[in-house]
ChimeraX commands (.cxc) that place a marker at each C-alpha (Angstrom):
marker #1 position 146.88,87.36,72.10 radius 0.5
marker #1 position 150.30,86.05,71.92 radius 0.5
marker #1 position 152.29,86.81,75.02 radius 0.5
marker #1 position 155.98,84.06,75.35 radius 0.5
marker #1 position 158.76,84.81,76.69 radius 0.5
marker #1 position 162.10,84.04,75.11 radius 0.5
marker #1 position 162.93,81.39,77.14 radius 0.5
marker #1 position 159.90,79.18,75.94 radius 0.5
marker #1 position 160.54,80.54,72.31 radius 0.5
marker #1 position 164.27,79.33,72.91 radius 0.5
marker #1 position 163.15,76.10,74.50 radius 0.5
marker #1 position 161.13,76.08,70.57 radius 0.5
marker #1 position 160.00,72.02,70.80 radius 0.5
marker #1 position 160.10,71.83,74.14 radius 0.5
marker #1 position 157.28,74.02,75.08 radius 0.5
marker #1 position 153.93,72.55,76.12 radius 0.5
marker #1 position 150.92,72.11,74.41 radius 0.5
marker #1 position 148.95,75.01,75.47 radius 0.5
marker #1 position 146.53,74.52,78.46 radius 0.5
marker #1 position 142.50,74.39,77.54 radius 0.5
marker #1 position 140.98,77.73,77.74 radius 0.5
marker #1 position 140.64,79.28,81.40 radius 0.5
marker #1 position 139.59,82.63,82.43 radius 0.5
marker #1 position 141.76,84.28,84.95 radius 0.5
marker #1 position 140.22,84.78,88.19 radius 0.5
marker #1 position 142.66,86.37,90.15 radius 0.5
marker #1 position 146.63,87.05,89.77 radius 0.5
marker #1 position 149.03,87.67,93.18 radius 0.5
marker #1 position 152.49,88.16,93.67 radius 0.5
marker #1 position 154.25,85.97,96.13 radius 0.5
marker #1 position 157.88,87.35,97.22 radius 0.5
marker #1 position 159.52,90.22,95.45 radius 0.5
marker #1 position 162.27,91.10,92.77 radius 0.5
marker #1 position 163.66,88.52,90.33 radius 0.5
marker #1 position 162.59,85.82,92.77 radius 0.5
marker #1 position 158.90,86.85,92.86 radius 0.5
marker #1 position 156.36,84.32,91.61 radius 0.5
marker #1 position 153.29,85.40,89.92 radius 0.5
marker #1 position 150.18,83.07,90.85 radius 0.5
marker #1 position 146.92,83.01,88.57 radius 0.5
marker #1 position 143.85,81.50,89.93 radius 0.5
marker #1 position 141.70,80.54,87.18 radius 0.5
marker #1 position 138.35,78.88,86.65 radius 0.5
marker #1 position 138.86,75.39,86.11 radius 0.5
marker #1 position 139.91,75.44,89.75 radius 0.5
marker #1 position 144.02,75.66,89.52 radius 0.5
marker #1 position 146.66,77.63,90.30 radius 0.5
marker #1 position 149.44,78.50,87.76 radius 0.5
marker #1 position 152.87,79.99,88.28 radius 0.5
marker #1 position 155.52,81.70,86.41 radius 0.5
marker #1 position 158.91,82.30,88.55 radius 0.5
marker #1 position 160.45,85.76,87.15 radius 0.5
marker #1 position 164.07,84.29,87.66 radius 0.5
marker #1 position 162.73,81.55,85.42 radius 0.5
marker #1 position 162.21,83.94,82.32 radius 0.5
marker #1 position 164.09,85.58,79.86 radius 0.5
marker #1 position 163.86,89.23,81.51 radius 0.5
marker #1 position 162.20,90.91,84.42 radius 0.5
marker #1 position 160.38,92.81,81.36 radius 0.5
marker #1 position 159.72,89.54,79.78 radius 0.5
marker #1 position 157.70,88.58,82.91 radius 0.5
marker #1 position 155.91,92.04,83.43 radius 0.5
marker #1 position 155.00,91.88,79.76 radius 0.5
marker #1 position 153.07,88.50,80.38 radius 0.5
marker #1 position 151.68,89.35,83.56 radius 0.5
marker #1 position 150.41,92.74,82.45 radius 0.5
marker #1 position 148.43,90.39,79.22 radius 0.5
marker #1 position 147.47,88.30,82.28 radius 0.5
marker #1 position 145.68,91.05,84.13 radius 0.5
marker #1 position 144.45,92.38,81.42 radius 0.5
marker #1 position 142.67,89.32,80.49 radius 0.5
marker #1 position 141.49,89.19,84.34 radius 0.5
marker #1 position 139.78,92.40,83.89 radius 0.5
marker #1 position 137.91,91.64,80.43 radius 0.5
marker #1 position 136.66,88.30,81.72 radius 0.5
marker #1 position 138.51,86.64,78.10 radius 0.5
marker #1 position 139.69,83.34,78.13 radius 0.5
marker #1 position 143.29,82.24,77.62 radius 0.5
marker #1 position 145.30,79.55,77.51 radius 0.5
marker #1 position 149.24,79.14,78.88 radius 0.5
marker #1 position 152.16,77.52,78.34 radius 0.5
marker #1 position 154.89,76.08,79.91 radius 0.5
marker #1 position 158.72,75.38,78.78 radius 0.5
marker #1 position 160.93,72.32,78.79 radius 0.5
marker #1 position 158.09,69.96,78.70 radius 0.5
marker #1 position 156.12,71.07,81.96 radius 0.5
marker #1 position 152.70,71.19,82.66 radius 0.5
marker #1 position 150.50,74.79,81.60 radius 0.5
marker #1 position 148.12,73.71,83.93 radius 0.5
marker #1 position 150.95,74.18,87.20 radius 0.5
marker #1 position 153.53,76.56,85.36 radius 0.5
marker #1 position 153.46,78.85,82.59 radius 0.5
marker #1 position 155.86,81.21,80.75 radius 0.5
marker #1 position 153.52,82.76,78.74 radius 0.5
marker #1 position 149.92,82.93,76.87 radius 0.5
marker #1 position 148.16,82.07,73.55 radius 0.5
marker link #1:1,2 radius 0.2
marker link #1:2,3 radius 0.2
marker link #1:3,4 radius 0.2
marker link #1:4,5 radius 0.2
marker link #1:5,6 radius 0.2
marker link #1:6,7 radius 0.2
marker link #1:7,8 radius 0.2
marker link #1:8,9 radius 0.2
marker link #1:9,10 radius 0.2
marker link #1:10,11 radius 0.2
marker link #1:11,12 radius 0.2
marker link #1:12,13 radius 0.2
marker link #1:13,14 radius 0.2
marker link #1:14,15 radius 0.2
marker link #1:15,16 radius 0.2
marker link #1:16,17 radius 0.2
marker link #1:17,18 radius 0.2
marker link #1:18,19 radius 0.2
marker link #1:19,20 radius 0.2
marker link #1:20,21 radius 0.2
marker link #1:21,22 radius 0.2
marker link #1:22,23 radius 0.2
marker link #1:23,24 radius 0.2
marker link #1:24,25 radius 0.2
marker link #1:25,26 radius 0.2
marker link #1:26,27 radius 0.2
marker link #1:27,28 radius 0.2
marker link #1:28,29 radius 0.2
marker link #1:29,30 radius 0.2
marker link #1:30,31 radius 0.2
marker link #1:31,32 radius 0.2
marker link #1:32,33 radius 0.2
marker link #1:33,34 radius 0.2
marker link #1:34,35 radius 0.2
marker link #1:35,36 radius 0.2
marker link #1:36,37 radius 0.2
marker link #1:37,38 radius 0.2
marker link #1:38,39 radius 0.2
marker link #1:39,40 radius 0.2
marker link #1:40,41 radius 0.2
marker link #1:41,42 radius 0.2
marker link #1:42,43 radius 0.2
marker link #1:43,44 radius 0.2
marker link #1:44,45 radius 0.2
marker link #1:45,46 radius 0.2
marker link #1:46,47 radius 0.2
marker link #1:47,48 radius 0.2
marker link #1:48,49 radius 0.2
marker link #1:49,50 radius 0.2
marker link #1:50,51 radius 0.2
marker link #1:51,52 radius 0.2
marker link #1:52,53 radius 0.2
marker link #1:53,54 radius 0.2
marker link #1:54,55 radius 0.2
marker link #1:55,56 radius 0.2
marker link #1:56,57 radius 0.2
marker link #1:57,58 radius 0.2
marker link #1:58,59 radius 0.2
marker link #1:59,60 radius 0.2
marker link #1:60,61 radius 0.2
marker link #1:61,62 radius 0.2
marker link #1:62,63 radius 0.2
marker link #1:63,64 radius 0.2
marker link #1:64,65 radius 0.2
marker link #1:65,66 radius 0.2
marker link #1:66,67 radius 0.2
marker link #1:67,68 radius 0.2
marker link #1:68,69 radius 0.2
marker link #1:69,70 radius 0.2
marker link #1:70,71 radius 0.2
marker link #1:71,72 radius 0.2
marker link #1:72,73 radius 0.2
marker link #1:73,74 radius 0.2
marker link #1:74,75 radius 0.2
marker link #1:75,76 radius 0.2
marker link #1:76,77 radius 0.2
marker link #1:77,78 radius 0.2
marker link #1:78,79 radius 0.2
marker link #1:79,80 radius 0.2
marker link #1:80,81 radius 0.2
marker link #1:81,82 radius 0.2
marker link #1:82,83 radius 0.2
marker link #1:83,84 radius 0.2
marker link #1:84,85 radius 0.2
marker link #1:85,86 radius 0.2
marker link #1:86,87 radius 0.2
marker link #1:87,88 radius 0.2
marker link #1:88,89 radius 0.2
marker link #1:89,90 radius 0.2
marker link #1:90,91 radius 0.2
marker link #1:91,92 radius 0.2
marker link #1:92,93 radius 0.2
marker link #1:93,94 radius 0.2
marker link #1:94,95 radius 0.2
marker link #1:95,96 radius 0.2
view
C-alpha cells in the first residue's frame, strides 16, 4: 500500500525515511474542516498526526486516512512518512 499525498511527493528529497512498521491502533479526529488533525495511535506506543491544511487536498487527506482505517481494521502493519525532513514517528503525510 502506497498512500502520499502530493505535498510529500512535491517535497520529493525531503520526505522522511519511512517510520518502522506499526499497526494502527486507533485513529481520531481532533477539530473539524481543513483545520482538523487526524491522530493515529499505534503500537509502538506513539501518536502520529497529519494536519489536513498541511496536505495537498482535503481529498488528499481523506484518501490517506481512509488507507489508515483500513489498515486499523485488518490489524496490517504500516509504516508513515513525513515531509520536509520531519519525523514519521510524530507527523505523517502519508503511508508505505
Amino acid at each position: 500500500m502506497v498512500v502520499v499525498s502530493s505535498f510529500a511527493a512535491v517535497a520529493g528529497s525531503l520526505r522522511s525515511v519511512p517510520s518502522a512498521p506499526v499497526r494502527v491502533l486507533s485513529v481520531k479526529f481532533v477539530g473539524s474542516g481543513p483545520s482538523c488533525t487526524v491522530v493515529a495511535s499505534c503500537s509502538d506506543g506513539r501518536s502520529r498526526r497529519m494536519r489536513v491544511s498541511r496536505v495537498g487536498s482535503v481529498a488528499e487527506a481523506r484518501s490517506v486516512t481512509r488507507a489508515l482505517m483500513a489498515a486499523r481494521d485488518s490489524g496490517s502493519s504500516v509504516r508513515f512518512v513525513a515531509a520536509g525532513r520531519n519525523s514519521p514517528d510524530v507527523w505523517f503525510c502519508g503511508l508505505v
